[in-house]
N, C-alpha and C positions, 0 to 999 in steps of 0.2 A: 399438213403443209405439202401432200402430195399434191393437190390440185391442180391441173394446168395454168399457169400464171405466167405474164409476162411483168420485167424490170423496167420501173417508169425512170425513180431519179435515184441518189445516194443522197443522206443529209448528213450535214456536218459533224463529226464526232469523235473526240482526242480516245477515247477507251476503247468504243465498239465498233462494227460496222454494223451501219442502217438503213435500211434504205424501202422504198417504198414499191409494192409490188399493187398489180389489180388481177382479179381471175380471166380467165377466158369467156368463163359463163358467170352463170349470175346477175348478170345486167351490168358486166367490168368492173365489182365493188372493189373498192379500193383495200387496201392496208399494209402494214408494217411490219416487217421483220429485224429482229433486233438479234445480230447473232454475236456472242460473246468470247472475247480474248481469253479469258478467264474464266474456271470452272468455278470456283466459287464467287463470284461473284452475278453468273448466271444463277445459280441455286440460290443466294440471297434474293435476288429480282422474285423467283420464280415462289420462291416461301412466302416474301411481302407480300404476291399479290393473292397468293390464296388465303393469307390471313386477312386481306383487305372483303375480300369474298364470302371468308366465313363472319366474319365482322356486322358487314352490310345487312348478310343474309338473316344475322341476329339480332340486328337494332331497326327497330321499324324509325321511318324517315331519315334517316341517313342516308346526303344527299354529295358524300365527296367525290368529285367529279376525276378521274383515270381513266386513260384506255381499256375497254374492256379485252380481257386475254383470251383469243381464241382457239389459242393451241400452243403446245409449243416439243422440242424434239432432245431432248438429254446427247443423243447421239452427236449433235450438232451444234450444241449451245447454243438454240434459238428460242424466241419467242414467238409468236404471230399474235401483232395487237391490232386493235380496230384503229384504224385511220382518225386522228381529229384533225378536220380541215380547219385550221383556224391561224392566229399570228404568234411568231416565237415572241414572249413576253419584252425581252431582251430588244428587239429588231423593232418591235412595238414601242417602247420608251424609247428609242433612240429617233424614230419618225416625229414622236408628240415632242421631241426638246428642238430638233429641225424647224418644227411648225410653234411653238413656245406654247405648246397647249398642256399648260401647268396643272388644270384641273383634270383634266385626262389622264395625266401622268400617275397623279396622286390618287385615284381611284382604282388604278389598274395594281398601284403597290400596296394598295389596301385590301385588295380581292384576295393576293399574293397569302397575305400574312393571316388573312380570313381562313384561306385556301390550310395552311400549314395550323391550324389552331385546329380546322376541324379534323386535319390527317391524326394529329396528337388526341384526339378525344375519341376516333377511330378506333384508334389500336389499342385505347387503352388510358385516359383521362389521367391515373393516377400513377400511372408508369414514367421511363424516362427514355423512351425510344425515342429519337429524332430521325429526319428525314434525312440525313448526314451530307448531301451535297445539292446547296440552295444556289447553284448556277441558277439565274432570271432565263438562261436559255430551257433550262431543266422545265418550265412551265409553258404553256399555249393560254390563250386567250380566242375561246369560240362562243359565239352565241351568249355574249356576257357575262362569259362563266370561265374560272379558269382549272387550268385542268393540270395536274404532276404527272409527269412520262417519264421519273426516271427514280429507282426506290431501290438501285442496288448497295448504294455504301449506307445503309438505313445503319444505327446503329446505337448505342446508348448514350445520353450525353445530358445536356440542358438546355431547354425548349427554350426557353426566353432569350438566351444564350444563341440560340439559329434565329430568332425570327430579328433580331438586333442584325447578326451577320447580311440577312437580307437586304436591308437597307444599308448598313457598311460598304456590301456589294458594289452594289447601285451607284453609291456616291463614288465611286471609284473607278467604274466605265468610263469609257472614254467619250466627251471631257472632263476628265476627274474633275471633282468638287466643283463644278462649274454654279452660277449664279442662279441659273433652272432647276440642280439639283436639290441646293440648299432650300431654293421656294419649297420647291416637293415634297420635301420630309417635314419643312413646318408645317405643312398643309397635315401631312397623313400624322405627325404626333399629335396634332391639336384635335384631329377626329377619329382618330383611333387609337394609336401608339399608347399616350398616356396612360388612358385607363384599362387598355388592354394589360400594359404593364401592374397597374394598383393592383387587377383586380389577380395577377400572379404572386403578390406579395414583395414587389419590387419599384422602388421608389426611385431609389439615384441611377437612372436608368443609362444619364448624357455620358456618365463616366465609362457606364460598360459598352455603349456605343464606340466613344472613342478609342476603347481597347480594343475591339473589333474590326477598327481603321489599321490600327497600329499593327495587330497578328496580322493582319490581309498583306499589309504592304511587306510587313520582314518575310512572309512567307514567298511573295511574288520575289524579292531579293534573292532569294537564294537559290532561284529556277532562272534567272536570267545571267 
């Protein structure tokens, strides 16, 4: 990260500061520096992604889509990640419910939950690691493909348990439960959701959805 670089923008972020830089040379390639409040939660980031690396580097075809890590500085608690030009998932589903483009919407939360099945087969299929912070801002949408930029609170837990949290989320941007949203998730349970669930060994899935609603909101209560 010695490289001559100049500061383009800052993006948005309650934990870190981020922001995006390009070189002088190179042809002004772009990318990212993620520098961290926090030492261990840098060192988590920085573990995830080399496990994600020895991972990849071990399973032929594994296709989970993250910034790739170009450097990064202990001194400084930073990262340098490759730049993904693409749209905050988040800012993305908030455009498709403006424009009422329900099947857009539902394909983009399918990618999501696609996205987080293969992160979990990643690291480790029979394991219990989760991705531990499924902000819709936490994912990009480029080139059809979406991509996770953020693996620092990764941590143990119940994968069916986060990917329910996902659409919990969701339903609960603003405007909460709105008539768009409710289309949306019947759309992604009847083409994914369901048997994604079966095939985890989980049947009464609406119940633990709705407890997912219910933990989001008492948690959002107690920070406001």
């Amino acid at each position: 990260m010695s490289k001559d670089n100049c500061f383009i923008k800052k993006f948005i972020s309650k934990k870190n500061h981020v922001s995006l830089h390009k070189y002088t040379d190179e042809g002004g390639k772009q990318y990212v520096v993620k520098r961290f409040h926090n030492a261990d939660s840098y060192q988590a980031e920085l573990e995830m992604y080399r496990c994600l690396i020895h991972c990849q580097q071990n399973e032929a075809g594994s296709q989970l889509n993250y910034p790739n890590l170009l450097d990064y500085d202990d001194s400084k608690l930073s990262l340098c990640l490759e730049y993904i030009k693409g749209n905050n998932v988040l800012e993305l589903l908030e455009y498709y419910e403006s424009r009422s483009f329900v099947k857009e919407a539902a394909k983009v939360l399918i990618q999501v939950l696609q996205w987080l099945e293969q992160f979990y087969s990643t690291i480790g299929i029979d394991g219990d690691e989760v991705l531990g912070d499924v902000n819709l801002r936490n994912f990009i949408y480029a080139e059809n493909k979406i991509f996770g930029i953020d693996f620092e609170d990764a941590r143990s837990g119940c994968r069916h348990i986060e990917m329910l949290e996902v659409l919990a989320r969701y339903l609960l941007y603003n405007p909460a439960k709105s008539e768009f949203k409710h289309t949306v998730l019947s759309i992604v349970e009847k083409q994914y959701l369901a048997v994604s669930m079966k095939n985890q060994g989980i049947e009464k899935y609406a119940d633990l959805l709705e407890n997912e609603i219910t933990h989001i909101q008492m948690r959002r209560k107690r920070f406001t």
